[in-house]
SEGU-89436 format. One record per residue (C-alpha): residue number from 1; residue in three letters; y, z, x. Coordinates in steps of 0.5 Angstrom, whole numbers. Example, Ala and Ser with C-alpha at 12.3 -4.5 7.8 and 13.67 -1.06 7.14 Angstrom:
BEGIN
k, r, north, up, east
1, ala, -9, 16, 25
2, ser, -2, 14, 27
//
This chain:
BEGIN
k, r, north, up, east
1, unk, -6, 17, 20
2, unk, -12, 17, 13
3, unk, -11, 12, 8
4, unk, -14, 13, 1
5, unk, -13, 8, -5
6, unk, -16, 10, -12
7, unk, -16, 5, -17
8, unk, -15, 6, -24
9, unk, -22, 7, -25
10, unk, -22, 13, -20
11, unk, -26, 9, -15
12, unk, -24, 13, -9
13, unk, -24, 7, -2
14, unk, -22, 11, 5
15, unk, -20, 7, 11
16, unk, -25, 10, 16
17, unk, -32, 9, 19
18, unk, -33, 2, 19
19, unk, -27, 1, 17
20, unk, -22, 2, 22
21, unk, -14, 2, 21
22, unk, -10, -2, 25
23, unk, -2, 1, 27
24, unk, 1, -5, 23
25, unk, 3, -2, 17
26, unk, 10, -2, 14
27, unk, 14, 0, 7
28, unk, 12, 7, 8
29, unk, 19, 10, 10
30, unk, 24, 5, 8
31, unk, 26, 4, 1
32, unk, 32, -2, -1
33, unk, 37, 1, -5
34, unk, 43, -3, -10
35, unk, 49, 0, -11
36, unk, 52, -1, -18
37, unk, 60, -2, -19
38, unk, 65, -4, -24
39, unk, 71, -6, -23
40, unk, 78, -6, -28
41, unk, 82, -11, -29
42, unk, 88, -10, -23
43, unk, 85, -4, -20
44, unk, 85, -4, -14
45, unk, 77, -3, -10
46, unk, 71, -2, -14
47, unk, 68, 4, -19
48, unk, 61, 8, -16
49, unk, 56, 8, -22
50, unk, 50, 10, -20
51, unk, 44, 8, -14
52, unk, 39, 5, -16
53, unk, 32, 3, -12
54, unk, 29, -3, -12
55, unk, 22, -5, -12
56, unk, 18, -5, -5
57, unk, 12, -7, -2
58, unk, 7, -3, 2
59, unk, 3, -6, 7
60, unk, -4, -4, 11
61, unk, -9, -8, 16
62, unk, -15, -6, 17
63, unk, -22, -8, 21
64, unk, -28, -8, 18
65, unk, -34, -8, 22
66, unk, -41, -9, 21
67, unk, -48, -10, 25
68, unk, -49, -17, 23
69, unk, -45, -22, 19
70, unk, -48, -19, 12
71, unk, -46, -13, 14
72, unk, -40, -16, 14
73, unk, -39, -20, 7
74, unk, -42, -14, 4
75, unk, -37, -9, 6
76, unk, -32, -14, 4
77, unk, -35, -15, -2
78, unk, -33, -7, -3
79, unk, -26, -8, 0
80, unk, -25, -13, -6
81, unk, -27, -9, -12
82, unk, -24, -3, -10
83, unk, -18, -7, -9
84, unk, -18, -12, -15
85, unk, -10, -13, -19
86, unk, -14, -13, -25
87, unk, -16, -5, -25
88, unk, -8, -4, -26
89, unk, -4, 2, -23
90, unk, -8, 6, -17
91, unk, -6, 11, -12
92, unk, -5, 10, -5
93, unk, -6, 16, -1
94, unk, -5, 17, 6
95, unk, -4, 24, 11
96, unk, 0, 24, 16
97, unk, 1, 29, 22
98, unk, -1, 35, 17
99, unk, 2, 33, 11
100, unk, -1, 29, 5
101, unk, 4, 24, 1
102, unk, 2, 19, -5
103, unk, 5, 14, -9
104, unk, 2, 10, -15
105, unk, 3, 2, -14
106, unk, -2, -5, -15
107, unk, -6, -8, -9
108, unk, -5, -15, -9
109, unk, -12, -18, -8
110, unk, -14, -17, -1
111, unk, -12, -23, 5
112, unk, -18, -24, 10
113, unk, -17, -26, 16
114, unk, -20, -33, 18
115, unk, -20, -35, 25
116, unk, -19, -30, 31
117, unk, -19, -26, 25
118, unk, -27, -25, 24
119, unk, -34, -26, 27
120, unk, -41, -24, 25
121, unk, -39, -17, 28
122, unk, -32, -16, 25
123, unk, -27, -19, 19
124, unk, -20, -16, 20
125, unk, -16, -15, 13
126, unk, -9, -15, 10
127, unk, -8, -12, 4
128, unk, -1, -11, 1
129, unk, 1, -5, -5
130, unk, 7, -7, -9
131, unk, 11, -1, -11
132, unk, 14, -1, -18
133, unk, 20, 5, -17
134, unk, 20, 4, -25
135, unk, 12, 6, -26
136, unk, 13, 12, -21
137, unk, 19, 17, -23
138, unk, 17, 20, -16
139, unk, 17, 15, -11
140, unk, 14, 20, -5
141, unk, 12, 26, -6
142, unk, 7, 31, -1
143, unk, 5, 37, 0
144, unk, 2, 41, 6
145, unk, -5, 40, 8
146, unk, -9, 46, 11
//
């Protein structure tokens, strides 16, 4: 899978080379959903009304690599910029077995691991997107790589 986020200043950041993608990632699939019912007086059971979906949060880990410990805080600084709250609205691409998907949502400000979590060669990063159904009419949309 190829992750592209674009932030609102059309600062492109792909998730390769020396940033390599962990298999933990999750809210790209599963959106909760909240019913709405009515109910009269007397009657018997409830009335449908509408579907509606509720916000989500996306989450992506990744692993930044460097040659030295500098290396790594300078990608990290790169990390931080492309994925600051600040800058508003972005868009987190990712394609996946042939086909491209994308939704519009805000990065939280990046997690970096401390602990196990990093060395003078590596720093391992979360960054999780909240996605705002209201903001995207079109929550996921996608069409064919060739």
């Amino acid at each position: 899978m190829r992750i592209i986020f674009t932030n609102s200043k059309e600062n492109n950041f792909e998730i390769s080379g020396n940033y390599i993608l962990s298999p933990n990632w999750s809210g790209f699939g599963e959106v909760e959903v909240q019913h709405q019912r009515t109910r009269a007086p007397y009657q018997d059971g409830e009335t449908y009304i509408d579907t509606l979906l509720n916000t989500r949060v996306m989450t992506i880990e990744f692993t930044i690599l460097g040659a030295n410990r500098q290396e790594v805080f300078d990608r990290r600084r790169v990390v931080a910029e492309h994925f600051n709250p600040k800058l508003g609205i972005g868009t987190l691409k990712w394609i996946q077995e042939g086909k491209e998907f994308w939704i519009e949502c805000i990065p939280d400000t990046p997690i970096f691991a401390s602990g196990d979590g990093q060395s003078k060669n590596h720093q391992a990063v979360i960054v999780q997107f909240l996605v705002l159904i209201l903001i995207c009419n079109n929550p996921i949309q996608y069409k064919k790589v060739w």
